[in-house]
Structure formats: structure tokens, C-alpha cells
C-alpha positions in Angstrom: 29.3 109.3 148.5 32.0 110.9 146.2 30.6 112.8 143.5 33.0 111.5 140.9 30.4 108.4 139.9 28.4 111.3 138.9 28.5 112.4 135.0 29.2 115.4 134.6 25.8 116.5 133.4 24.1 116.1 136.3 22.9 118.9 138.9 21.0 119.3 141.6 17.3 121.0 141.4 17.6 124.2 144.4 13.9 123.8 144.6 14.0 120.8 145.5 16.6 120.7 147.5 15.5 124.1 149.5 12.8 121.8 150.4 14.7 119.0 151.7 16.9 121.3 154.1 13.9 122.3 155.4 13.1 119.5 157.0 16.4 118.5 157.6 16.4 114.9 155.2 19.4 113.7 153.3 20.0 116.2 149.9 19.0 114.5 146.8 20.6 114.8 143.7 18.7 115.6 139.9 20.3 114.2 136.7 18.5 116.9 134.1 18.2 114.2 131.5 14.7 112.6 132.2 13.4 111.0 129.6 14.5 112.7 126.6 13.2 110.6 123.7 11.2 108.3 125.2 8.3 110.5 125.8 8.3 110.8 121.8 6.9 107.6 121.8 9.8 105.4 121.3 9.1 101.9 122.1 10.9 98.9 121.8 9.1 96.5 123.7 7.9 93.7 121.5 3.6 94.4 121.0 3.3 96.5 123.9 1.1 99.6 123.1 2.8 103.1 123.5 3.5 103.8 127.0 5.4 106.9 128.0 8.1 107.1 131.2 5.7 110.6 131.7 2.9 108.0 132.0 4.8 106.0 134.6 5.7 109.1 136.9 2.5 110.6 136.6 1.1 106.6 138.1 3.8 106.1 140.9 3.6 110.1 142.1 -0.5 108.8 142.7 0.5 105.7 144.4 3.1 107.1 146.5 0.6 108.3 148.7 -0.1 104.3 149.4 2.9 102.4 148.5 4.0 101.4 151.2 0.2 100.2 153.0 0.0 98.2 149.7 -0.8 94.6 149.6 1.8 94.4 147.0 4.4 94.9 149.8 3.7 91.4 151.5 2.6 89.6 148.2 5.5 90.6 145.9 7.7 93.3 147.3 9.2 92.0 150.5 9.5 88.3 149.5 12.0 89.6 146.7 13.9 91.6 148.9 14.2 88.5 151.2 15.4 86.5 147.6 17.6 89.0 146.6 19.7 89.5 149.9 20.6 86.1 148.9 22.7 87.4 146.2 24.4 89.9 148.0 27.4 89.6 150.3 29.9 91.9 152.2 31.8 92.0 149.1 29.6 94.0 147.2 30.7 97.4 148.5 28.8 99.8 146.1 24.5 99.3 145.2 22.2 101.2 142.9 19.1 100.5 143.3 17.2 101.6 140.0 13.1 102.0 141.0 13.8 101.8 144.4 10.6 103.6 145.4 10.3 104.3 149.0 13.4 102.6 150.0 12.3 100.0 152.2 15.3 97.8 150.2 17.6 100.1 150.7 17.1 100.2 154.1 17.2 96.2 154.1 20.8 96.3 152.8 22.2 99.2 154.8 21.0 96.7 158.2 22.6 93.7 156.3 25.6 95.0 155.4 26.9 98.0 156.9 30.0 98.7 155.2 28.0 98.9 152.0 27.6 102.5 150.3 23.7 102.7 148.7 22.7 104.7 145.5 18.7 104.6 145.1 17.4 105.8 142.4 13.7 106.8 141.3 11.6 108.6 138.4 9.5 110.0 141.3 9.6 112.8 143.9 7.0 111.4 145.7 9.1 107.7 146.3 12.1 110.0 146.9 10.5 112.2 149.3 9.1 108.9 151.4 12.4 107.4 151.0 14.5 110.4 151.8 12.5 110.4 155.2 13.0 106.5 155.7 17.0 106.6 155.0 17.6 109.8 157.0 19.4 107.7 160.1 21.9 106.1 157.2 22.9 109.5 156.6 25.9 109.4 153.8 25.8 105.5 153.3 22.6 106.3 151.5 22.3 109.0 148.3 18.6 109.4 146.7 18.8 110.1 142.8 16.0 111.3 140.9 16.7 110.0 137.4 15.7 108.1 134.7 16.4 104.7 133.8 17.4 105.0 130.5 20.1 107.8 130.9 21.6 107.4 134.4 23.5 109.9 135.7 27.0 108.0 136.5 30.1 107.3 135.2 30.9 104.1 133.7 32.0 101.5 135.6 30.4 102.3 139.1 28.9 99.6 141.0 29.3 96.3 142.0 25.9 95.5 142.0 22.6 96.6 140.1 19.5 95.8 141.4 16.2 96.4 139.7 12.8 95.0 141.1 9.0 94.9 139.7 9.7 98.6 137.9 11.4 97.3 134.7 7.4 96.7 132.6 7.4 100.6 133.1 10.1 100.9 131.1 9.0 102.3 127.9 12.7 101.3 126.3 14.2 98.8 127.8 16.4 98.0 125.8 18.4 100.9 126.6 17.7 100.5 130.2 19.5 97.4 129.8 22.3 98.7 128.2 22.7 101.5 130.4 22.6 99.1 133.6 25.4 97.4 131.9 27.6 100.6 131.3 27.2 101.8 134.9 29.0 97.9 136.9 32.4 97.7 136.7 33.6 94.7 135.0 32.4 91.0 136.1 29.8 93.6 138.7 26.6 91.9 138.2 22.8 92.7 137.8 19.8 91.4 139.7 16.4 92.2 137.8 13.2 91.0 139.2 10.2 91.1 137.5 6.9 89.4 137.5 7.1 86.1 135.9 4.5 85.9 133.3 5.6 82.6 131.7 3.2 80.0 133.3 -0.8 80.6 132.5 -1.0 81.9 135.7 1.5 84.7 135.5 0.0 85.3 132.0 -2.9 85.4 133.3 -1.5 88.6 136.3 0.4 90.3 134.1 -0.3 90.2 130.3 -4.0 90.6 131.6 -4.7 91.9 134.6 -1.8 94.5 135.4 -2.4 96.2 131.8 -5.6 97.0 132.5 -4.9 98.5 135.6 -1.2 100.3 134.9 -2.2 100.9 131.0 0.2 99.7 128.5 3.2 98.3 130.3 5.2 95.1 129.1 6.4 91.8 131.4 9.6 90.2 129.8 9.1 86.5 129.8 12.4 84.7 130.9 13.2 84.6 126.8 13.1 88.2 126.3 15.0 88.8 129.3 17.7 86.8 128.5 17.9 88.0 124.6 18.3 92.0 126.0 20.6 91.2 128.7 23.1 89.2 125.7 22.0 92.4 123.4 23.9 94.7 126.6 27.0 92.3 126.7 26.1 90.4 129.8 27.5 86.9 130.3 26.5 84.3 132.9 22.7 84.9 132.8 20.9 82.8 135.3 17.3 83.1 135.8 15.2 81.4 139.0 11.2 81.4 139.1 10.2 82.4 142.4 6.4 82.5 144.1 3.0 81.1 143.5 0.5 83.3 144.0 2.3 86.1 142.9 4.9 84.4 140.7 8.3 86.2 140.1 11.6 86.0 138.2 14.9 87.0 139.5 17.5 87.4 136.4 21.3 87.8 137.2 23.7 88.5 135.0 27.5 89.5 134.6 28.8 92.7 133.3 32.0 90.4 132.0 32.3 93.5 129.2 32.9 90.9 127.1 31.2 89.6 123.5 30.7 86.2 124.6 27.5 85.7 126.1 26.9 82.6 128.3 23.4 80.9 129.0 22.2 78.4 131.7 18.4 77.4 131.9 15.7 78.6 134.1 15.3 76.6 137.5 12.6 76.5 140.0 13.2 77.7 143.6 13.0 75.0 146.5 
């Protein structure tokens, strides 16, 4: 991957990466800006309590252990890797992945498409280090970040695709997130965000009630709220599909036209 996507302000950790030689798994790179205000207690997210991106990493480095045995993966995670692949075509030569935990999606694109060069990036070493092991046989078609969402380490302009599933309620701002998502796709590149769809009483029900009292004070968009930040960033052509039943999810695309007209079509329901 050529480092120029890279800003200029990022760097790589040599403890970390002394330990990744070791065992001989592709070298990760550090951005040094983690969090820097958000851990002040800056919080955007309309009536959420304060949550903290240290709060986040400190959860995901526990449930790293288990990710990837979790019933989460066959409820939630792997049908919207299935949904999203539909997005996706041979065109789409450059991905970031933002929260890509383990990298099971990565993986997913690299079979799919194989002309395709992957970013993933994650908040936690523990998903990096399980991913780093999983995308080893990609070798340079797949670069691991550690990073934070709301300052990424790239250029502007970067990818042709964003794609960001069932991390974004960590995100303490998301606003910015947003906005930095937007600065990072070249124009008309395009973001898919997936979330859990807490619109209907059921999806309330998961995760304005249940998921907070599990993961603490994190925030689900409903399909409103995800619409209004995405127009706040710039993004045109904002299309959101309800997806799931049991464990009901939204997918939200949107294009990075770069552009201050922002255009709206309603929410369907998948077949």
C-alpha cells in the first residue's frame, strides 16, 4: 500500500511492531492521534450519557478474546457482510474498513475481489492482533491501522469506498467521525454504514434498552439522525435499507459528491 494516503503525522509504534516481526504477521501502522478530545468528555450524540472512546477500547480489548466465537457473528455480523458485498464491485479499487475488528470482512473482500487494495482500521490492539493473524496470506493487499475514528490518519481523498459496521454507537463524536469519513473518499467515493436499526419497538427495544445496559452509555442513530449527520458532512445521495428481524439492522449509503447539495430518498425495506 503506498504510504502517501498516509498524513503525515502518523508513525509507527517499534513496540508494537518488534512484536509483530516476531511472529512474522503483516507490520501495522500507529496514527499517534487517538482520541485527543474526546476522552475530555466531548459528546455530541443527542441524550446519550458521557461515554469515552477510552471506554470503548478498554470493552473491545476484553471481548477480543471472544469476538470472533460470538453469537453476534451469525446473528448480526456476517449477514451484513453478506448485504454489504452487494454494494461493492470490481470497480471499487481502494477499501477502509473503519472498526473492522478481527477482519473477518476484510478477508470477505480480499476473496471477492482480488484486485482490491484493503485498509482496516481499529481502536484496538487486541482486533488488530487477531486480524493481523487472519490477513497474513493477503500479505500487501491488506494494511492494519490502529487509529481512531475521529482523526484518521490519511490524506484526503483516499478511497473509493468507506465501510463502517455495528462500531459507529461507540463513537463518542460522531459527528466528526462522519465528517472525517467524508474527507478521507475521493469525490462521488461513497460510504456504507451499518448500524443496528433501532427505529421499530423492537429495535428500540435491543438497542436503546438492552445494549446500554450491557456496553454502558453508547448511542444507535435512528435512520433520521443518520441522515441529518451524513447532509451535516456534505454527503449527497443518501439511501438507507432496513435489513433483519431478529436482529434488525440499517445499512446507510451515501455519496461523497463534495458538493453543498444534499439529496434524500426514503428508507425501504429489504425483500
Amino acid at each position: 500500500m503506498n504510504k502517501s494516503i498516509y498524513r503525515q503525522a502518523d508513525y509507527q509504534s517499534k513496540s508494537d511492531q518488534d512484536k509483530f516481526q516476531e511472529k512474522n504477521l503483516p507490520i501495522l501502522r500507529f496514527s499517534k492521534n487517538i482520541a485527543p478530545s474526546v476522552d475530555k468528555g466531548k459528546n455530541n450524540r443527542p441524550g446519550a450519557k458521557q461515554y469515552t472512546s477510552m471506554q470503548a477500547l478498554a470493552e473491545f480489548e476484553r471481548w477480543s478474546r471472544t469476538y470472533d466465537r460470538s453469537l453476534l457473528q451469525y446473528l448480526l455480523f456476517e449477514p451484513t457482510h453478506q448485504v454489504l458485498l452487494r454494494y461493492l464491485g470490481p470497480g471499487d479499487r481502494k477499501i477502509l474498513d473503519i472498526g473492522c475488528g478481527t477482519g473477518k470482512f476484510l478477508v470477505t473482500i480480499a476473496e471477492r475481489f482480488p484486485a482490491t487494495q484493503l485498509v482496516g482500521l481499529d481502536l484496538c490492539p487486541g482486533m488488530l492482533q487477531r486480524a493481523s493473524e487472519r490477513c497474513q496470506p493477503y500479505g500487501s493487499r491488506i494494511c492494519l491501522v490502529r487509529g481512531d475514528s475521529t482523526y484518521l490518519p490519511f490524506q484526503d481523498n483516499q478511497f473509493d469506498v468507506v465501510t463502517c459496521s455495528h462500531s459507529f454507537h461507540h463513537y463518542p463524536d460522531q459527528q466528526r467521525a462522519i465528517a472525517e469519513m467524508y474527507r478521507i473518499l475521493r469525490p462521488n467515493g461513497r460510504l456504507l454504514l451499518v448500524d443496528g436499526d433501532r427505529d421499530g419497538w423492537w429495535g428500540w427495544f435491543i438497542y436503546d434498552i438492552c445494549v446500554p445496559w450491557i456496553e454502558g452509555g453508547v448511542h444507535h442513530c435512528s435512520a433520521r439522525q443518520f441522515r441529518q449527520l451524513c447532509q451535516a458532512a456534505g454527503f449527497q445521495q443518501i439511501q438507507q435499507t432496513r435489513f433483519g428481524y431478529l436482529a434488525p439492522f440499517l445499512v446507510t449509503v451515501a455519496v461523497a459528491a463534495k458538493s453543498s447539495v444534499a439529496g434524500q430518498l426514503p428508507v425501504a425495506r429489504a425483500a
